[in-house]
Every structure is written in structure tokens, then in C-alpha cells.
DRENDO-1510 file (C-alpha; in Angstrom, 1 decimal, always signed):
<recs>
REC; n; res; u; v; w
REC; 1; UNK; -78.5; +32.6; -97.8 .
REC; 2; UNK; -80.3; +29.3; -98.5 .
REC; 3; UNK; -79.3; +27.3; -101.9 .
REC; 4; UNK; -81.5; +24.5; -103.2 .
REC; 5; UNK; -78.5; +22.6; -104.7 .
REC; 6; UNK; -79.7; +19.2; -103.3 .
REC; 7; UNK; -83.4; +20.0; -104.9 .
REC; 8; UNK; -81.3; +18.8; -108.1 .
REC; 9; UNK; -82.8; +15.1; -108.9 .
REC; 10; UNK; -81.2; +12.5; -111.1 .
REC; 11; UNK; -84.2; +13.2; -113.5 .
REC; 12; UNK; -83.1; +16.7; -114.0 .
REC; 13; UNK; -79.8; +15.9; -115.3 .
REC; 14; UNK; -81.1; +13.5; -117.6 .
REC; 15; UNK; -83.3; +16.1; -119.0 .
REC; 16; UNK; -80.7; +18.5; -119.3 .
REC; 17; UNK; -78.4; +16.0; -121.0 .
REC; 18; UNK; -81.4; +14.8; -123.1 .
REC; 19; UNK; -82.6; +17.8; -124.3 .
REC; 20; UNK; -80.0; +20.5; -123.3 .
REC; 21; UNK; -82.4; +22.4; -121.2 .
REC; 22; UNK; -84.2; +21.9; -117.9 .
REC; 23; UNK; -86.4; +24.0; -116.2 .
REC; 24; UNK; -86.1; +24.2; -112.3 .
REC; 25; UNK; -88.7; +25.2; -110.2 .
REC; 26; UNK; -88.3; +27.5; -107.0 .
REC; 27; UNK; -84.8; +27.3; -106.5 .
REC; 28; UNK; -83.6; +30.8; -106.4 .
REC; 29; UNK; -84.4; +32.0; -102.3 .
REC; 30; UNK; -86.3; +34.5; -102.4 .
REC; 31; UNK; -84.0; +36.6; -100.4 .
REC; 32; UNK; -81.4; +36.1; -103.7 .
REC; 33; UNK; -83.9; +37.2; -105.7 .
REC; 34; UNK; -84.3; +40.5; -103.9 .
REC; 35; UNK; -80.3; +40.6; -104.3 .
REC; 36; UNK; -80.8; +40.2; -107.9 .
REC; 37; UNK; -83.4; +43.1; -108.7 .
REC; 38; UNK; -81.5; +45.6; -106.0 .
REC; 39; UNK; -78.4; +44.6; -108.3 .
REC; 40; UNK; -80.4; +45.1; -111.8 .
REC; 41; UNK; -81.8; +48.5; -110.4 .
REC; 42; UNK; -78.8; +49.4; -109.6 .
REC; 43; UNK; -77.2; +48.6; -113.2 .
REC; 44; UNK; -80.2; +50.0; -115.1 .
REC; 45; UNK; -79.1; +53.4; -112.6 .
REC; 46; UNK; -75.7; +53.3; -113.7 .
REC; 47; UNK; -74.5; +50.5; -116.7 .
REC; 48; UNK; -70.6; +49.1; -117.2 .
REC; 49; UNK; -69.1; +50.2; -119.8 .
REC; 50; UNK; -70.2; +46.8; -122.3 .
REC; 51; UNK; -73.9; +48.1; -122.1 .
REC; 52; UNK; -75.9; +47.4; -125.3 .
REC; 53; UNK; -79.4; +49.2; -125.9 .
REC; 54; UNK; -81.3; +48.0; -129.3 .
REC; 55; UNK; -84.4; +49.9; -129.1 .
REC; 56; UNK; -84.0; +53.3; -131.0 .
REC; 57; UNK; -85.8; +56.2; -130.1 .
REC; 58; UNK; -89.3; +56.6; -130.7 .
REC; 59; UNK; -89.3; +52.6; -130.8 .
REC; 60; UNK; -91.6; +51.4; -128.5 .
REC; 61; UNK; -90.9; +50.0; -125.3 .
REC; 62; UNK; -86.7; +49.6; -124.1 .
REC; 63; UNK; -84.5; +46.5; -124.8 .
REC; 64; UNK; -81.0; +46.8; -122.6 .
REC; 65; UNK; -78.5; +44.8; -122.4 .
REC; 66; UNK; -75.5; +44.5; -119.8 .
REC; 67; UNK; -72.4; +42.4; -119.5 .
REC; 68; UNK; -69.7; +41.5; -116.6 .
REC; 69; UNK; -72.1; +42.9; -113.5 .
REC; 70; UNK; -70.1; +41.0; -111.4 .
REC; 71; UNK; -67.3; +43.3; -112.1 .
REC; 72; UNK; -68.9; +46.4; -110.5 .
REC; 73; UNK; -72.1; +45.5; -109.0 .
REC; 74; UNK; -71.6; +44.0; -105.6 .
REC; 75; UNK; -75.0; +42.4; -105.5 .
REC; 76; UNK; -74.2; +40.8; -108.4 .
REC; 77; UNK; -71.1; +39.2; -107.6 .
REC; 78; UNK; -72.8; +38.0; -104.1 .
REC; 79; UNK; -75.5; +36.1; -106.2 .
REC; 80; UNK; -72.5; +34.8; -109.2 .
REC; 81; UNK; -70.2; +33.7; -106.5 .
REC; 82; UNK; -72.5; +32.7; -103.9 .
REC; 83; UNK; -75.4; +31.4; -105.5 .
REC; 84; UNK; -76.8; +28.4; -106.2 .
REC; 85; UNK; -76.1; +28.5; -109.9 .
REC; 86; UNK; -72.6; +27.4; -110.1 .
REC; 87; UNK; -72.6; +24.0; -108.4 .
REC; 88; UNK; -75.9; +23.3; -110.0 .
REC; 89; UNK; -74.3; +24.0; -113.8 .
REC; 90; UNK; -71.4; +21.6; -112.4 .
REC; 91; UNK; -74.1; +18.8; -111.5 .
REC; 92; UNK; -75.5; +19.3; -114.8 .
REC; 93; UNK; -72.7; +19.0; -116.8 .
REC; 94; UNK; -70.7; +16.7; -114.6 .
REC; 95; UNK; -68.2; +18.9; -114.4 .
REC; 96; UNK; -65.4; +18.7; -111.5 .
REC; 97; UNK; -64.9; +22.7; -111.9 .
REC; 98; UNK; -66.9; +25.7; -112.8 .
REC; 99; UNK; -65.4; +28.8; -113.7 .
REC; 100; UNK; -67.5; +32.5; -114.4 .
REC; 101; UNK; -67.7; +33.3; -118.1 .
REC; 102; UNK; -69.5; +36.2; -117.8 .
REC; 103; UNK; -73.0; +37.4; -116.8 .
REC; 104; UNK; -75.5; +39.2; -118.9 .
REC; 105; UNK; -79.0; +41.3; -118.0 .
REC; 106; UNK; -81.7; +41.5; -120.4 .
REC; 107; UNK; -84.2; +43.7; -119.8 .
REC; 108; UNK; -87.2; +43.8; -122.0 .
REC; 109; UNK; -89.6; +47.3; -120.7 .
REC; 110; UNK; -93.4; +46.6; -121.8 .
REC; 111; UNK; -93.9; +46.8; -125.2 .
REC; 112; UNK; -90.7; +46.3; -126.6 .
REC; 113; UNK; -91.0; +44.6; -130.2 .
REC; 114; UNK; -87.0; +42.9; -130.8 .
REC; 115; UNK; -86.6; +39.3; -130.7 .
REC; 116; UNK; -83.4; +37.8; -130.4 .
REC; 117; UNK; -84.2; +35.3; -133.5 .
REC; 118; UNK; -82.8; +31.4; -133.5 .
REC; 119; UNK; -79.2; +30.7; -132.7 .
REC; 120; UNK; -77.1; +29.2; -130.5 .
REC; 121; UNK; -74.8; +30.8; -127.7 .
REC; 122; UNK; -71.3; +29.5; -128.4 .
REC; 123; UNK; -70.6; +29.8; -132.0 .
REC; 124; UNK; -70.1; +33.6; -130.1 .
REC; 125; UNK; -68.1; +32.6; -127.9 .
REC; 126; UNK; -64.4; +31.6; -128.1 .
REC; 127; UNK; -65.1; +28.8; -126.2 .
REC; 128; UNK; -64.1; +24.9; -127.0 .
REC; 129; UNK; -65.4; +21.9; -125.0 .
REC; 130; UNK; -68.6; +20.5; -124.5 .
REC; 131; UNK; -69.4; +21.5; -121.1 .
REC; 132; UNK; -70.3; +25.2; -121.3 .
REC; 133; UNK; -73.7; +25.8; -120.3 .
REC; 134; UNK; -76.1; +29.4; -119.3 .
REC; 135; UNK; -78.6; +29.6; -116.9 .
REC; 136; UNK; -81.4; +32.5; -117.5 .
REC; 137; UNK; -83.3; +33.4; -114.3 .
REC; 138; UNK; -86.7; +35.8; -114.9 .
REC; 139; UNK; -87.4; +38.4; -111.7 .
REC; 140; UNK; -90.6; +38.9; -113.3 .
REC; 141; UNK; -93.2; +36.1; -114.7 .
REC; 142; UNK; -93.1; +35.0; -118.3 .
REC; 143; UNK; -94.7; +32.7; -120.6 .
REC; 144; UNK; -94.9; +31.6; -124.2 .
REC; 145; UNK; -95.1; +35.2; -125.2 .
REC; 146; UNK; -92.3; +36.7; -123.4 .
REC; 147; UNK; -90.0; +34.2; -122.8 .
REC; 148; UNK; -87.8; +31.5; -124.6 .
REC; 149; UNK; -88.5; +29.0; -127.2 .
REC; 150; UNK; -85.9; +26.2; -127.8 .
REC; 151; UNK; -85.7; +23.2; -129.6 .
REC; 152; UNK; -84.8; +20.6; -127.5 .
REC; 153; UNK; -82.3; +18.1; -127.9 .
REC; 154; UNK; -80.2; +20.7; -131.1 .
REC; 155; UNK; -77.3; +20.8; -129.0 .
REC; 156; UNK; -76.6; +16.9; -129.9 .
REC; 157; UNK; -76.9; +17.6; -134.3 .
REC; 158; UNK; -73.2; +18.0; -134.4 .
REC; 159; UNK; -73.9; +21.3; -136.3 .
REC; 160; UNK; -72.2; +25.1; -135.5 .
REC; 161; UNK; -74.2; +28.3; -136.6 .
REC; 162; UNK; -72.8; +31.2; -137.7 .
REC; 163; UNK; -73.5; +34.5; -135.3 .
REC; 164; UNK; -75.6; +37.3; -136.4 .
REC; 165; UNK; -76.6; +40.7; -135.3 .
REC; 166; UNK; -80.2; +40.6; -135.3 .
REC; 167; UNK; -80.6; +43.7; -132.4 .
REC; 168; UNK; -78.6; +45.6; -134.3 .
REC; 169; UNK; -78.0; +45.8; -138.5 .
REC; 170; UNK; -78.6; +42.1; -139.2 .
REC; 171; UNK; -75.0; +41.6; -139.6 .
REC; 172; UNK; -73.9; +37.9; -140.0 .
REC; 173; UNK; -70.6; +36.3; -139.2 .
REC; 174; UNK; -67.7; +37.1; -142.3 .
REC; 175; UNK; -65.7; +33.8; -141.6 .
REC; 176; UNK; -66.5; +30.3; -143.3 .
REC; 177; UNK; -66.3; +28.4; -139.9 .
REC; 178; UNK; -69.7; +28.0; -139.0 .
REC; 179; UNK; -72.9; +27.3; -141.3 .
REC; 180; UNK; -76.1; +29.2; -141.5 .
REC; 181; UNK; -79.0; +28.9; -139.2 .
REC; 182; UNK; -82.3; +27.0; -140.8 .
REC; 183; UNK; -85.2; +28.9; -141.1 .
REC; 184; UNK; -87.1; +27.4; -138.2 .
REC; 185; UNK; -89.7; +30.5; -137.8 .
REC; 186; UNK; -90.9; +30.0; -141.1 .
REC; 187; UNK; -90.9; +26.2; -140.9 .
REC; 188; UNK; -92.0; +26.0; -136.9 .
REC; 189; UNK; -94.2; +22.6; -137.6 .
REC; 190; UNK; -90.8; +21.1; -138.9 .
REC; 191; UNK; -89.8; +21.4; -135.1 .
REC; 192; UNK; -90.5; +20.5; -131.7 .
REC; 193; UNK; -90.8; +23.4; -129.9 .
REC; 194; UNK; -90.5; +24.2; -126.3 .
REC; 195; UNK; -91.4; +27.6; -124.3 .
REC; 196; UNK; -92.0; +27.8; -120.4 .
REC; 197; UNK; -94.0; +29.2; -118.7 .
REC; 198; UNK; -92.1; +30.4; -115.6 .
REC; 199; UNK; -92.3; +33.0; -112.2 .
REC; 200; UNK; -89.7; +34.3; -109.8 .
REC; 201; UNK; -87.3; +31.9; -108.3 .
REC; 202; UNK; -87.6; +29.5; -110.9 .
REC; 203; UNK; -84.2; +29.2; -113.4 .
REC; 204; UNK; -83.8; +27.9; -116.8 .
REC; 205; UNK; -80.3; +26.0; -117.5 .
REC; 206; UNK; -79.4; +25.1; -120.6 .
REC; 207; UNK; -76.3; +23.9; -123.0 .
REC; 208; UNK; -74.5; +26.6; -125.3 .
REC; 209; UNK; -75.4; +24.3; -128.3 .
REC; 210; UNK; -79.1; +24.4; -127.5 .
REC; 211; UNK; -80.7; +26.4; -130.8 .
REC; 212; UNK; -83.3; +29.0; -129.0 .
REC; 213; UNK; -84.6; +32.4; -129.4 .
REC; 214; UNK; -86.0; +35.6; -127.5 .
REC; 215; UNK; -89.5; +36.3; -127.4 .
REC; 216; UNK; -90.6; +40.3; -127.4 .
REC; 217; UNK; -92.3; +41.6; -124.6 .
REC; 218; UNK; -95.5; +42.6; -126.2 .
REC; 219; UNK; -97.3; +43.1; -123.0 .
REC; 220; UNK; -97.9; +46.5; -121.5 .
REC; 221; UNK; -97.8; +46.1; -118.0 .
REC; 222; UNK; -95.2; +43.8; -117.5 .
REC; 223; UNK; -91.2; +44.2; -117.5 .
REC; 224; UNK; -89.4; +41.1; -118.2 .
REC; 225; UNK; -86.0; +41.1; -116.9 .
REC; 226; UNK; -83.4; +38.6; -116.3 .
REC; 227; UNK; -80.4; +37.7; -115.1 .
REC; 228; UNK; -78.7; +35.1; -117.1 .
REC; 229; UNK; -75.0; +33.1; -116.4 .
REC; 230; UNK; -72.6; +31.8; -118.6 .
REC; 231; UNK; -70.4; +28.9; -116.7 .
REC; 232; UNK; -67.6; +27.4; -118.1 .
REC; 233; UNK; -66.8; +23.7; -117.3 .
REC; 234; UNK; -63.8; +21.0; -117.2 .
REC; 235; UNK; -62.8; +20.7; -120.7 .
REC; 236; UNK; -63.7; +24.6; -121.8 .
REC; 237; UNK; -60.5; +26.1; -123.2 .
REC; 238; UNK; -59.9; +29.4; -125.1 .
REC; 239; UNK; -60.4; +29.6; -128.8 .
REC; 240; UNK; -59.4; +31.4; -131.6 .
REC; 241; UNK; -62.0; +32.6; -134.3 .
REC; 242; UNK; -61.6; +34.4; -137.3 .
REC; 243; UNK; -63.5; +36.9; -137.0 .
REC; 244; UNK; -62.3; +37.3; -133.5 .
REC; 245; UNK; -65.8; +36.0; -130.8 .
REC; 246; UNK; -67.6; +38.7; -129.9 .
REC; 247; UNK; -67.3; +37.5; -126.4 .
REC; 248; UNK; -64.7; +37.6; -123.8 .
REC; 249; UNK; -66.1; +41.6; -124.6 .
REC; 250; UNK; -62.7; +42.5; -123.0 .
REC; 251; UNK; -59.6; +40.3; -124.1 .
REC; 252; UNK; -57.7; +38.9; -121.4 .
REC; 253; UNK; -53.9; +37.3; -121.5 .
REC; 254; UNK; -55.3; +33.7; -122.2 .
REC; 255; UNK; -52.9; +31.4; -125.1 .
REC; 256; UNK; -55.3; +29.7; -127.6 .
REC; 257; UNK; -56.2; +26.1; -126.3 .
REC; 258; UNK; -55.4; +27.5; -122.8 .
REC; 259; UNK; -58.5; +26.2; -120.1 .
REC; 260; UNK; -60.7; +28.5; -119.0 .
REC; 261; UNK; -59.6; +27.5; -115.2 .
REC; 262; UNK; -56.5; +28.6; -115.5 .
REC; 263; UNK; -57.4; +31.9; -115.9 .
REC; 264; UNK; -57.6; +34.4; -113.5 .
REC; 265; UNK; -59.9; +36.5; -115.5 .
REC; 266; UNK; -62.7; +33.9; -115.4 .
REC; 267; UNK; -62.5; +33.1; -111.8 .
REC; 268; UNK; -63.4; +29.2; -110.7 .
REC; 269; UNK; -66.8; +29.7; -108.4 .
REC; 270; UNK; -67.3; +26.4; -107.7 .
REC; 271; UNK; -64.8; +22.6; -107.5 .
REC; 272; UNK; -66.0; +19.2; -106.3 .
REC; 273; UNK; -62.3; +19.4; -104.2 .
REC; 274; UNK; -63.3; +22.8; -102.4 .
REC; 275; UNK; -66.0; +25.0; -100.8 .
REC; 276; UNK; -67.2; +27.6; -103.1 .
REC; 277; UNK; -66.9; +30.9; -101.7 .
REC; 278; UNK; -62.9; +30.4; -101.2 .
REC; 279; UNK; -62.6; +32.9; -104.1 .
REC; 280; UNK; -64.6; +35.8; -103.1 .
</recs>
């Protein structure tokens, strides 16, 4: 299928590294995006074993969460390892390698009420190095009311927060590693604040560091699903936390302070010294 890798301008990379987020228009093919909702479908049908649901019953509306679809949805691992995401995550990050952390579905039913409140992704993760990066890509349009908010340029404050729970018990992180998030909802005119408004095709990159939350999906016609990416770059190496990351979900044989791409758990997708697809 058609990739738009060489859509990717210089201008976009100094965004991203700017503000840890850029916004790309139109660069998922249609015909991937068709892969991508057969592959949801299909998951929503029959979830892996990591599935997460946070709506209760009687709540209204349906928030669900999946993880690893690459591992046993084949539409999914056509689009992960085929896809234009990988080589464009390396461009942004300057990275000579990209290796699969995992990937993740949201889906958001109409009317569902939880937000996934401010944090950043890789204080979860037991991920060192700077160049780890998700992209986020919608199958159905969003906007400042259903989508993400971020506050551009966070990843550079030199500042870790700790995890929380907020889908589940509000549970926060037990170690002493990490500090805690500032109270940006309640103090939103202390911040700049970016949202995007955004439609099929278009994809969403941005650094792990980046602070950014979930919006609900107050509407009532409208699902709001999307297919997000988690891409590991040169310098990413295995971490130990205490607690233990909540992510890899399923531990794999990796040493602590071994990289990510020598692992064969996270396989490499993409390298500036080979033809991606050589994996599959």
C-alpha cells in the first residue's frame, strides 16, 4: 500500500522537537485505514488477553482498552509493520532504528464520560532514553471535545510524573522516583494549551515526555476510536522501577540497561541500513 513518508517536511520535525507533538495531515492511505477499522472490529469481536474496560455497568457509553494487537490481529501487524508510522517516528526522532513497543486501541462509544486526566506516557513505561515517542491515529473525526489536549513543549522541563490510575481507583504510583503531576485542569490559563481538531487519515506523533490528557466522548452519535503506537528509538534501553512499569504488560527476558533493539520481543520495524518489512 501507499505510505506518505516523504510528505514529512523539515518543518515538521522542528515542530515535533519544539513542542513534542506534530499533527500530520492525510498521511494514513485510505486503504490502511480500512486495514485499521477491519482490525479494530475485529478486536472489539474478540480482545487479547491485556484488554482493559473502565466503564462500569449502567455507566454510560463504553471505554475499552486493548494492548499488543499486533500479536493476534493480522490486520494489525500489516499496518504496525508495514505502515508508514515507523520510519516516520525514526525521522522524527532522528533515530537510526525503530523498534515496536507495543500498540494500544482506545475506543471511546458515544457518550462515554472518563478522561484519561494529565500525565505523561513514560514514567509508565520501563523505558530509558530520550527517543521514545507514540503516534495516536483517530478512524473517526474528533475535535477539542473528544480528542487530546497537550501542553506543548513539557517534554523539555526535565521533570518525571508519577503514574496514576485515573480509569480505574485513582490509584497513584507507591515509589518516590517520580514527582506528582501539577494541577493543570484547575489552573488551565497557567498553560498553553493545544487540542486538534483532526479526521481520518490524519496522525498525531508525539514524545513520551509530552504532558497530555484524554478528552470524553460526550457526543452521542459519534465513536471515537483510535489506534495508537508506541516506538522505541536508538538510545531506548530497559529499565527497572520500583514498583515494577506497568508496561511491557507481559515481562520478557530483557537485563536492566539492555536496548530495546536487542530484543526479540520488541521487534525492529524499521533501520536507516535496511528495508522495513525484512522482519515480517
Amino acid at each position: 500500500m501507499p505510505n506518505a513518508v516523504c510528505n514529512i517536511t523539515e518543518e515538521h520535525i522542528e515542530t515535533f522537537n519544539r513542542d513534542g507533538l506534530v499533527c500530520l495531515r492525510g498521511v494514513i492511505a485510505p486503504e490502511w485505514m480500512e486495514t485499521l477499522r477491519t482490525g479494530v472490529e475485529r478486536d472489539l469481536a474478540r480482545p487479547g488477553e491485556n484488554v482493559e474496560v473502565y466503564t462500569s455497568p449502567g455507566d454510560p457509553g463504553y471505554f475499552f482498552n486493548d494492548f499488543d494487537l499486533w500479536t493476534h490481529i493480522p490486520e494489525m501487524k500489516d499496518f504496525a509493520f508495514n505502515g508508514p508510522c515507523a520510519e516516520i517516528s525514526a525521522r522524527l526522532m532522528a533515530s537510526v532504528h525503530v523498534n515496536l513497543f507495543f500498540d494500544h486501541l482506545f475506543v471511546k462509544e458515544p457518550g462515554t464520560e472518563g478522561k484519561t486526566h494529565w500525565h505523561q506516557d513514560q514514567p509508565y513505561f520501563a523505558v530509558d532514553g530520550t527517543k521514545l515517542c507514540s503516534n495516536w491515529i483517530p478512524l473517526d473525526p474528533v475535535s477539542s471535545d473528544n480528542g487530546f489536549e497537550f501542553v506543548p513543549g513539557s517534554h523539555k522541563w526535565g521533570r518525571w510524573f508519577a503514574p496514576f490510575d485515573s480509569m480505574k481507583d485513582g490509584s497513584r504510583y507507591a515509589g518516590e522516583d517520580f514527582e506528582r503531576c501539577p494541577d493543570i485542569e484547575n489552573n488551565r490559563d497557567d498553560y498553553e494549551i493545544r487540542t486538534f481538531d483532526m479526521q481520518p487519515g490524519d496522525v498525531l506523533f508525539f514524545h513520551a515526555l509530552v504532558v497530555h490528557q484524554g478528552q470524553s466522548n460526550p457526543r452521542t452519535a459519534q465513536r471515537r476510536r483510535a489506534v495508537a503506537h508506541r516506538w522505541l528509538g536508538d538510545d531506548t534501553r530497559y529499565a527497572v522501577r520500583n514498583p515494577p512499569s506497568e508496561f511491557p504488560k507481559i515481562p520478557a527476558g530483557v537485563l536492566p540497561g539492555q536496548a530495546f533493539r536487542d530484543v526479540p520481543e520488541f521487534p525492529l520495524i524499521w533501520s536507516s541500513a535496511g528495508a522495513q518489512g525484512a522482519h515480517a
